[in-house]
VOMARMI-619381 format. One record per residue (C-alpha): residue in one letter; x, y, z. Coordinates in steps of 0.001 Angstrom, whole numbers, padded with zeros to 6 digits, always signed. Example, Ala and Ser with C-alpha at 12.3 -4.5 7.8 and 13.67 -1.06 7.14 Angstrom:
VOMARMI-619381
A+012300-004500+007800S+013670-001060+007140
end
This chain:
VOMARMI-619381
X+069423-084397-075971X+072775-084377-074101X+075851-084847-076278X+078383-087113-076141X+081387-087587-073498X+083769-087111-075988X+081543-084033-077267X+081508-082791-073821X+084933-082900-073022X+085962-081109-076408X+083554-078002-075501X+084584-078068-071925X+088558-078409-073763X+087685-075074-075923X+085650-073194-072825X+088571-073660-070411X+091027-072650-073852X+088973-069469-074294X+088741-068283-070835X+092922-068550-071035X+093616-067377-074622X+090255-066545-075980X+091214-062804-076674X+094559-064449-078707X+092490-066768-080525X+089319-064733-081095X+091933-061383-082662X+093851-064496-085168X+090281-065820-085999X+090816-069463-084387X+088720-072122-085156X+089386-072590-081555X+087524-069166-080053X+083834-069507-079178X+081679-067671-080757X+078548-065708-078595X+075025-067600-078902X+072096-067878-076894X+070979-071719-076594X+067514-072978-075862X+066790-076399-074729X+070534-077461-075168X+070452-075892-078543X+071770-072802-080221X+068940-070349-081200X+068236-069418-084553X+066878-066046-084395X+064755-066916-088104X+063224-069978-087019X+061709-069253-083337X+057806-070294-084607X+059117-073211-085951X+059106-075598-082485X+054944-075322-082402X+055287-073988-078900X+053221-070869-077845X+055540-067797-077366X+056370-066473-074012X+056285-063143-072726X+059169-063485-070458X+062507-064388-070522X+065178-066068-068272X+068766-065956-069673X+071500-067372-067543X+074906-066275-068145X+078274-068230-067090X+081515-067398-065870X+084766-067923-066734X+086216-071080-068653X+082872-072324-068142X+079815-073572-070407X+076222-073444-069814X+076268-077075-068583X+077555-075285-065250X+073706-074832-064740X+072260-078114-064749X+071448-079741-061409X+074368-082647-061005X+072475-085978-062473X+069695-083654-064194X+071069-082592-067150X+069083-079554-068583X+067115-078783-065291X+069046-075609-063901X+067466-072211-062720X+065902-071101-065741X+064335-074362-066811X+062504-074277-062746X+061994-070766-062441X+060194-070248-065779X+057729-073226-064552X+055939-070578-062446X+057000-067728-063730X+055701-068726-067398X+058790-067924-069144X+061477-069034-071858X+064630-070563-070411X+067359-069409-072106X+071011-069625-071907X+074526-067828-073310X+077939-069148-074691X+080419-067091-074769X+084198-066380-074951X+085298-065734-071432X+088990-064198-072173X+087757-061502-074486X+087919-058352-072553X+084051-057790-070786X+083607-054493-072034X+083837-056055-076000X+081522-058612-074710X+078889-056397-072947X+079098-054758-075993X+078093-057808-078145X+075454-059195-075832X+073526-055606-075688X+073484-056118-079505X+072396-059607-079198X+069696-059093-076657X+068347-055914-079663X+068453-058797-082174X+066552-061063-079414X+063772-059081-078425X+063307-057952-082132X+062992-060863-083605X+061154-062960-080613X+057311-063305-082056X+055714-061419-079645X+056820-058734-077261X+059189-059124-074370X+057692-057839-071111X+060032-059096-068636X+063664-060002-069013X+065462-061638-065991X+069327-061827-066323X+071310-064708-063852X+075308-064385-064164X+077889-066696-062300X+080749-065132-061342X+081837-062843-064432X+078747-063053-065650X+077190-061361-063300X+079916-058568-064412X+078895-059412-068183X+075198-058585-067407X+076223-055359-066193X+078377-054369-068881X+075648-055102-071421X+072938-053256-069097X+075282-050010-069407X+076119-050015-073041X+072481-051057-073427X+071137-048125-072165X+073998-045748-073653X+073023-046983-076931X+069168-046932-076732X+068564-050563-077294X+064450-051064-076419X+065205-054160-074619X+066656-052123-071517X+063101-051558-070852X+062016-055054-070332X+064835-056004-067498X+062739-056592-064514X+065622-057985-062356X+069297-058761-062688X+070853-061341-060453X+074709-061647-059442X+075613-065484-058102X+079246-064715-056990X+080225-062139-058955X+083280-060135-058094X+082143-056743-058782X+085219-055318-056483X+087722-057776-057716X+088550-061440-057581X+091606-062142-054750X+092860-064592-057043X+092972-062776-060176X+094674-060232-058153X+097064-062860-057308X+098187-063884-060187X+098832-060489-061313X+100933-059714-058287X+102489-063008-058565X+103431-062348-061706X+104881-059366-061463X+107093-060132-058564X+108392-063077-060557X+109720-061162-063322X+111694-058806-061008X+113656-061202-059901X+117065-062185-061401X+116490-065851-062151X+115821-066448-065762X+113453-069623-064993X+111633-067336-062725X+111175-064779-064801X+110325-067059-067258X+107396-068728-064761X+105773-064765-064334X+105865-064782-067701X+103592-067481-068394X+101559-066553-065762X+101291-062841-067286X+099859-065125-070773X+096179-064866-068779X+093566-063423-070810X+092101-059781-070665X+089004-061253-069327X+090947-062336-066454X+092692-059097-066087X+089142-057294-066068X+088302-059444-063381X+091296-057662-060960X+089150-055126-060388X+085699-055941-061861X+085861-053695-064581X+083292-053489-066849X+083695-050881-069296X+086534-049693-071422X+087594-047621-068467X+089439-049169-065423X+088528-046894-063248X+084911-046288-064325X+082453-048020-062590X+079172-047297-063625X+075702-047597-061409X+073486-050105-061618X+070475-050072-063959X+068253-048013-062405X+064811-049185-063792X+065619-053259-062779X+065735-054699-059181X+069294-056200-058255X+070293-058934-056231X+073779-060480-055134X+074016-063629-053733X+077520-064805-051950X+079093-067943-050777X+081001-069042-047956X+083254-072272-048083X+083109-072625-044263X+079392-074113-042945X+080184-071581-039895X+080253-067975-040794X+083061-067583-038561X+084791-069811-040031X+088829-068098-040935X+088908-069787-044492X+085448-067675-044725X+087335-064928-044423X+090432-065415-046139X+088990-066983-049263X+084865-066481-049602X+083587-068980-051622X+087078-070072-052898X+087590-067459-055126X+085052-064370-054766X+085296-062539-051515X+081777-061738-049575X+082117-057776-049836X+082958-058060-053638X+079842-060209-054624X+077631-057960-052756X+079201-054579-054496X+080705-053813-050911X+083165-050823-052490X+081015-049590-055389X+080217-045959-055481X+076636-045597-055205X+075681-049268-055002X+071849-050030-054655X+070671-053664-054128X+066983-054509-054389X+067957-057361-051678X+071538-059724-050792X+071728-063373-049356X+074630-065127-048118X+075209-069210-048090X+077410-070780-045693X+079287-074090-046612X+078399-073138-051143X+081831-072694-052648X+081609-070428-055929X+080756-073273-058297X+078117-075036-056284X+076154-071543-056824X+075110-072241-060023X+073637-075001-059617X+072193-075529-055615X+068596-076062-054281X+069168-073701-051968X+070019-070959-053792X+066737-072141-056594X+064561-071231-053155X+066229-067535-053292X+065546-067188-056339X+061936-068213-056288X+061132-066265-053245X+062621-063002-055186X+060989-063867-058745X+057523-065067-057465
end
């Protein structure tokens, strides 16, 4: 049932909060910092009480993960609220739709962490086993997905097993130009020897860690480490282009507004293996989460 305007604005309030502060609020314990939870059918998932709906269980799962500042309502097709990827995909796939909340400005290794151990507690407790996993991230959390593939696996979890594909909708796994921006922008602002200027880099400098990991697309505790990809799941990237004509300059001075083409497809990572890529002309970053054309990619990689 969709909430309330008021309702939505307050989460949408706290999501764009978190994605600034969320690392401040989350280490003070604010009210104010989201907590991680997997939601099904616009509601968060009680791990105790999955029989309890009367519906048959499903061997599959589709879990969609969002990016920064945002909420899982960034999936739904505009005027169809809870119809978004998962909800369409897992019509012919015969899957569970599933989505995640989480705090975008903790740091994405501490949050790869935590959704490894949530996706353990997931399959475990689901009431029957979990053959196939599929994992959808927008923008960081694409990155997310891949963080909690890698500690996954380094810690054994069982559920690493049942990833059959991974899927990257704008994620910049080399870096985010405007992330990069701000942290250059900052920098040059407190050099200089005007006190309201320095005073301007250092609100900027304020951002979160999870916008610092996104400089660089670092995913584990180690900037410079950049781990492959999960080796037993297929991969796919899929990039946007603000420009309807690839050659287009704004194409290539600002991708999809804020993720460059070579960084959502991995361009620069060491040893980078994608099970397939597709680029959209004239999709800015947000209009990939939730775009018929990019459903029709997905469906003709899933089916």
């Amino acid at each position: 049932m969709p909430t309330s305007p008021l309702a939505h604005w307050q989460h949408q309030a706290s999501a764009i909060l978190s994605g600034l502060l969320g690392d401040w609020l989350a280490s003070r314990g604010n009210p104010l910092a989201i907590d991680m939870q997997l939601y099904r059918h616009g509601r968060p998932l009680a791990l105790d009480d999955l029989m309890q709906d009367g519906q048959t269980p499903r061997r599959s799962l589709v879990i969609l993960v969002h990016g920064l500042t945002e909420l899982e309502s960034i999936w739904d097709f505009p005027g169809q609220h809870g119809t978004n990827y998962a909800t369409a995909l897992c019509e012919g796939l015969g899957a569970e739709p599933l989505s995640l909340r989480y705090n975008t400005g903790r740091a994405i290794p501490d949050n790869g962490r935590a959704l490894a151990q949530q996706l353990d507690a997931l399959v475990t407790a689901w009431p029957v086993p979990v053959e196939n996993l599929v994992l959808i991230g927008h923008s960081m959390g694409g990155l997310l997905i891949r963080s909690a593939c890698h500690y996954g696996e380094a810690t054994g979890y069982d559920w690493i097993r049942a990833v059959d594909s991974c899927i990257y909708l704008g994620s910049p796994h080399d870096g985010a130009w405007l992330a990069r921006l701000a942290q250059g922008g900052a920098g040059v602002l407190q050099a200089l020897p005007r006190d309201y200027l320095r005073a301007i880099g250092d609100v900027i400098d304020l951002r979160s860690v999870g916008i610092r990991n996104l400089n660089r697309g670092q995913i584990t505790d180690q900037p410079e480490e950049q781990p492959p990809l999960l080796a037993t799941a297929r991969h796919y990237a899929i990039c946007g282009l603000l420009g309807r004509h690839r050659a287009n300059p704004a194409n290539w001075l600002f991708g999809d507004a804020l993720v460059h083409e070579d960084s959502a497809r991995g361009h620069h990572q060491p040893g980078w293996q994608l099970t397939d890529q597709a680029t959209f002309a004239g999709i800015d970053h947000i209009r990939l989460a939730h775009h018929p054309a990019v459903l029709a990619q997905l469906e003709d990689w899933l089916r």
